[in-house]
Each structure stands twice: as structure tokens, then as C-alpha cells.
C-alpha positions in Angstrom: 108.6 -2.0 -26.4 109.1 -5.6 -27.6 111.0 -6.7 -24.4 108.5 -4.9 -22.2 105.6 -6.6 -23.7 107.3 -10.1 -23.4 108.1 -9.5 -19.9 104.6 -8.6 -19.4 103.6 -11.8 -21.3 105.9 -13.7 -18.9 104.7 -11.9 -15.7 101.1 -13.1 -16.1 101.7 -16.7 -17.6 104.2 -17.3 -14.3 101.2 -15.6 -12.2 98.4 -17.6 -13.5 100.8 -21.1 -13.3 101.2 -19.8 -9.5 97.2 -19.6 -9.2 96.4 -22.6 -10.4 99.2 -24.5 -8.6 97.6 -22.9 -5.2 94.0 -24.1 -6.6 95.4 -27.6 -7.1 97.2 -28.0 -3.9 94.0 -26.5 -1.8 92.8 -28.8 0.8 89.8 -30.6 -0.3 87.5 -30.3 3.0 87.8 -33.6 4.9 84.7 -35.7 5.9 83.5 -35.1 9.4 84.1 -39.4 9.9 87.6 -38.5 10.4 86.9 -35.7 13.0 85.1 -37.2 14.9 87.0 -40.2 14.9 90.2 -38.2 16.0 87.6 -36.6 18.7 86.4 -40.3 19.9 82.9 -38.4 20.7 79.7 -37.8 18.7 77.7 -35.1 19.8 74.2 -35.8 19.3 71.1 -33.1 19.4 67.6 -34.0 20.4 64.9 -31.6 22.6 64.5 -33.8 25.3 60.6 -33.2 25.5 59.4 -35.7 23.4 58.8 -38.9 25.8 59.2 -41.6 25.4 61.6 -40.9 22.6 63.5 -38.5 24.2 62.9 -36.5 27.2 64.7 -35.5 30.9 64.2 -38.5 33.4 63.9 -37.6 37.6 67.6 -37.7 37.7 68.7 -35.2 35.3 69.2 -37.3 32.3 68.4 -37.5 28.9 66.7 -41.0 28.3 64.6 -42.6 25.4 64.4 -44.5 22.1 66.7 -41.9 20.5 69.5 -41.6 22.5 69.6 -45.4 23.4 69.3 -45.7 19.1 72.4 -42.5 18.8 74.3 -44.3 21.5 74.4 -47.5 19.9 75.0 -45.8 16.5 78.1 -44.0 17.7 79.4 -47.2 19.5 79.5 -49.4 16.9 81.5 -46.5 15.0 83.9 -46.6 18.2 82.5 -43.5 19.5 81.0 -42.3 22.9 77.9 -40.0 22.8 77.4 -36.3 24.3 73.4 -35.6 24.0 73.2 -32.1 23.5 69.0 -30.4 24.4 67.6 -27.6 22.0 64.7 -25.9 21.2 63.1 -27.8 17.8 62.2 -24.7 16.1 66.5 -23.9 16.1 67.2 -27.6 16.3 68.6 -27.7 12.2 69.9 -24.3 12.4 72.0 -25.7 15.4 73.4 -28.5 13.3 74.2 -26.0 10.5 76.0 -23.7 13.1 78.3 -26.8 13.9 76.7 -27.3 17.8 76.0 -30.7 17.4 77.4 -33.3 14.9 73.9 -35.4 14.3 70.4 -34.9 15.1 68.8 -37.7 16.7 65.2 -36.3 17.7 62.6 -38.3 16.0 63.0 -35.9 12.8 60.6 -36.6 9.9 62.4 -36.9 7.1 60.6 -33.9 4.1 61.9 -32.6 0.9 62.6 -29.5 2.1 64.8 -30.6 5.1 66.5 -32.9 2.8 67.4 -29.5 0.5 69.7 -28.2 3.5 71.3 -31.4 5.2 71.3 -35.4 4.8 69.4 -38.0 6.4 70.6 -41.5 8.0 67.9 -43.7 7.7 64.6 -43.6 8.3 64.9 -45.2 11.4 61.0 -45.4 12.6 58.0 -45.0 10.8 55.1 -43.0 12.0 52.0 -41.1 11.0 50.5 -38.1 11.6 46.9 -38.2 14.2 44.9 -35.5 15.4 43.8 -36.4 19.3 40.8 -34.9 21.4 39.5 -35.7 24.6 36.4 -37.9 25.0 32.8 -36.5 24.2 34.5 -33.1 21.9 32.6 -34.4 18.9 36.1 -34.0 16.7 36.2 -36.8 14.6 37.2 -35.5 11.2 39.1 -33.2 9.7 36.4 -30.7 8.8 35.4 -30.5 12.5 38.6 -28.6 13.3 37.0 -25.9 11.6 36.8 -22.7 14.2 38.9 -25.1 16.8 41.7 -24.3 18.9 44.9 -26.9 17.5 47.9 -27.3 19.1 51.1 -28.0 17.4 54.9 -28.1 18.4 56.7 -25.5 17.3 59.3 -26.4 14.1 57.4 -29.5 13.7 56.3 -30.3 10.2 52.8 -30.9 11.9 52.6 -26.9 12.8 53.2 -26.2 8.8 50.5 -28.7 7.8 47.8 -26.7 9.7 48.8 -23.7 9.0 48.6 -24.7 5.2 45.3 -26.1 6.2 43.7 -22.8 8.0 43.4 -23.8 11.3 43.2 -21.5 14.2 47.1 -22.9 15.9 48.5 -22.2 18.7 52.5 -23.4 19.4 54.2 -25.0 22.3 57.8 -26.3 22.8 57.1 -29.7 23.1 54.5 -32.9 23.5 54.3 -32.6 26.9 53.2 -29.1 27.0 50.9 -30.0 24.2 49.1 -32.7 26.5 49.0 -30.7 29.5 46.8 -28.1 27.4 44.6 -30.4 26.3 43.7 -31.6 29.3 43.4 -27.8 30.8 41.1 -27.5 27.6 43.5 -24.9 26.6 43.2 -25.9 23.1 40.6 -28.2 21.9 42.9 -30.6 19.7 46.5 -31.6 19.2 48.3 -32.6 16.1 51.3 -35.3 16.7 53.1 -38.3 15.5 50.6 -41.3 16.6 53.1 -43.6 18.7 54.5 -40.9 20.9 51.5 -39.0 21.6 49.3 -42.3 22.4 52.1 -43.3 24.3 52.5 -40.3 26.4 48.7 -40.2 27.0 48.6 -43.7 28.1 51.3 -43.1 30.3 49.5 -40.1 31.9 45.9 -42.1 32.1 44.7 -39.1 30.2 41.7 -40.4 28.2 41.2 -39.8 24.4 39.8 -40.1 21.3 41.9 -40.1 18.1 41.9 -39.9 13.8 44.4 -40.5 11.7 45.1 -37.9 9.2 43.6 -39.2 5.6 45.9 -36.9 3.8 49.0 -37.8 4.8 51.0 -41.1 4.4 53.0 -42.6 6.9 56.7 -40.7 7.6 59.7 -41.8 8.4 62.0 -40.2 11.3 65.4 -40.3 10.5 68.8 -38.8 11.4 70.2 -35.4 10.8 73.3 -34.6 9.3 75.5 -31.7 7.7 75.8 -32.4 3.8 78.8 -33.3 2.1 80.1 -36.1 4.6 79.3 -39.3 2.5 81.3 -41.1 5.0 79.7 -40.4 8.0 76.1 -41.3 6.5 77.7 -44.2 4.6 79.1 -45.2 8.7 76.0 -44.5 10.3 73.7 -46.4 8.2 75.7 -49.2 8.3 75.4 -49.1 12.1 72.4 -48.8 12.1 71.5 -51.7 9.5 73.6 -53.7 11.9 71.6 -53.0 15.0 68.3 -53.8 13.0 70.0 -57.6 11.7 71.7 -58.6 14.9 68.1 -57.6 17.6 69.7 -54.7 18.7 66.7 -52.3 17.5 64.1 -54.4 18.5 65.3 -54.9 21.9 65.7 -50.8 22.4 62.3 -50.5 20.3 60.6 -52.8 23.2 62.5 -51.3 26.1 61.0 -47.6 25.5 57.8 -48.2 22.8 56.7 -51.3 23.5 57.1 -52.7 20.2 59.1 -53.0 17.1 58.3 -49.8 15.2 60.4 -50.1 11.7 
């Protein structure tokens, strides 16, 4: 009985040293730096209807303040760029999925985006504006009361008037949402300020626009999976870089118009 139960003794002590030897030599997951670096390509995600940051130009390509800011990011880290287009509303679940390696789509950086990956940045700031066409009469929020208002699907704009009440209807991007304006489809549409007045400008569409009291300026920022301190750490140091040296401003003025830090 004695031998048996020493034997036993020495069976599990050997077994648990043979555990915590494979637990001690387990891999410890690399940061995605060194991937992509090995790769020599960032994929970057964006959904190409959001001009003029991002959007599909008369030749097929994907053009715009983000991509020209992603680009510039991934070759000061010695990497070329693949833009990848998706729908917003899957755009995170995408980068969780491993589809893309960065999200570089004017994404407002929230609390409970920051809960399920990490932001580089911000890399704009923005605010929230409600616009109309000329004569509606909408000029505050409590006029959007019984009103038609059109939001992009996934955005965080879309949750704000929901929250608020508002009769919403959803499209897939901003130029969907100015097209139905202008059909009087709905009678107001919710967006970041720069790139809607921009796009409406750029269309001669007339308007009349308020800034939303509630709500402080955001910042947009970039998207990527947690636990890759090295990538972020690379990334905002690119991106610091491009904001000392001109480089932002000079793609800020190319596709805004202005320097929009």
C-alpha cells in the first residue's frame, strides 16, 4: 500500500511539473507590428461613401483624407496600404474577424467602441450638426419632433436619435443621406459638420444647418484590435510625425480645405 501511494504521489507531482513547464513555455501571442512587418502590407478598412474623406472616385478608386492619412501612416512604418470597402454597420465586427488590420474611416472615437478595440489618435476633430433644406423651419432640436431624420447606419449619430425619439430612417452612407434630402425623402439629416457641409457644397445643394447643443466636439480616430501596444505605439508615432513635419496639413488642404486637428 505504502509503495502504491508513493508512486501515486510521484505520478501527479511529475504530471503537474509537466503542466506547468507546457504553461511556461507557451507562446505568448506576438504583437501584430511584427506581422505586418513580415507581410510589408497594412490592410486598411474604410466605407468608401463618406466624401471627401473617403469615397470611390470615376476611376474605380478609393480616394480621400483617410486613405491619403492611412497611406502615409503605413509608409512611414515601411509598409504599403491595401484599402479594403465595408458596410459601417459590420465595419468593427470586420476588424474583429481579422479582415482588415486598421480602420481608417473617420471613426468617432466613444466609450463603448473603446471597450472592444483601441484607438490611434484622434486624428480630426468634428461635431455633430443637424442640416435641412432652406425655408423647413427646423432650427432647433425640439423642431425634429414628428420629423423624418436620416442617419447612417452604425454611426454613433443613428444611436443619438434613437436615444432622443426621433422618427429615423437609415441609409448606408452620406451620400445616400443627401440625395434624400433633396428628394424630401426625409426632412433632416444628422452628420459630422465638415463632411456633410462639404459634400453639400460640393453638390450646390443649398442648406440651412444647427449644431447639436448637447454634444461636444468628437474626435475621429483609428481602429485597431486590442492587445498590440506596438502597433498603436508605431502608428501614433507616425502619425505625430506627419502632424510636426506639414505632412497633415498639406493632405488636410488637399481634400478639406483646411487644417482640421
Amino acid at each position: 500500500m505504502t509503495k502504491r501511494r508513493t508512486f501515486l504521489k510521484t505520478a501527479v507531482a511529475v504530471s503537474a511539473f509537466a503542466l506547468t513547464g507546457l504553461t511556461l513555455a507557451a507562446p505568448v501571442a506576438a504583437d501584430e507590428l511584427e506581422t505586418l512587418k513580415e507581410k510589408g502590407v497594412m490592410r486598411i478598412a474604410m466605407s468608401g461613401a463618406y466624401p471627401p474623406f473617403n469615397f470611390v472616385n470615376d476611376k474605380n478608386e478609393v480616394v480621400g483624407f483617410d486613405p491619403a492619412i492611412g497611406t502615409e501612416i503605413a509608409k512611414r512604418m515601411g509598409l504599403e496600404t491595401e484599402i479594403v470597402t465595408t458596410a459601417w454597420d459590420g465595419i468593427i465586427g470586420g476588424l474583429l474577424a481579422n479582415k482588415y488590420d486598421a480602420i481608417v474611416g473617420s471613426m468617432t472615437i466613444t466609450d463603448e467602441r473603446a471597450e472592444v478595440v483601441d484607438f490611434v489618435g484622434p486624428y480630426y476633430t468634428t461635431g455633430r450638426a443637424i442640416f435641412s433644406k432652406p425655408g423647413s423651419g427646423i432650427e432647433t432640436l425640439a423642431d425634429l419632433d414628428g420629423k423624418k431624420v436620416g442617419v447612417t447606419l452604425g454611426e454613433t449619430h443613428e444611436e443619438w436619435a434613437k436615444n432622443k425619439g426621433y422618427t429615423v430612417r437609415t441609409y448606408k452612407g452620406l451620400p445616400e443621406l443627401i440625395m434624400e434630402l433633396e428628394n424630401g425623402r426625409v426632412d433632416v439629416i444628422v452628420n459630422d459638420s465638415i463632411a456633410a457641409i462639404l459634400a453639400l457644397k460640393e453638390n450646390g445643394y443649398a442648406y440651412t444647418s444647427f449644431d447639436d447643443p448637447d454634444t461636444e466636439p468628437f474626435g475621429a480616430g483609428i481602429a485597431i484590435r486590442k492587445g498590440n501596444p506596438e502597433l498603436k505605439a508605431a502608428m501614433q508615432a507616425a502619425l505625430d510625425e506627419m502632424m510636426a513635419d506639414g505632412t497633415y496639413v498639406a493632405i488636410a488642404k488637399e481634400w478639406i480645405g483646411e487644417d482640421i486637428r
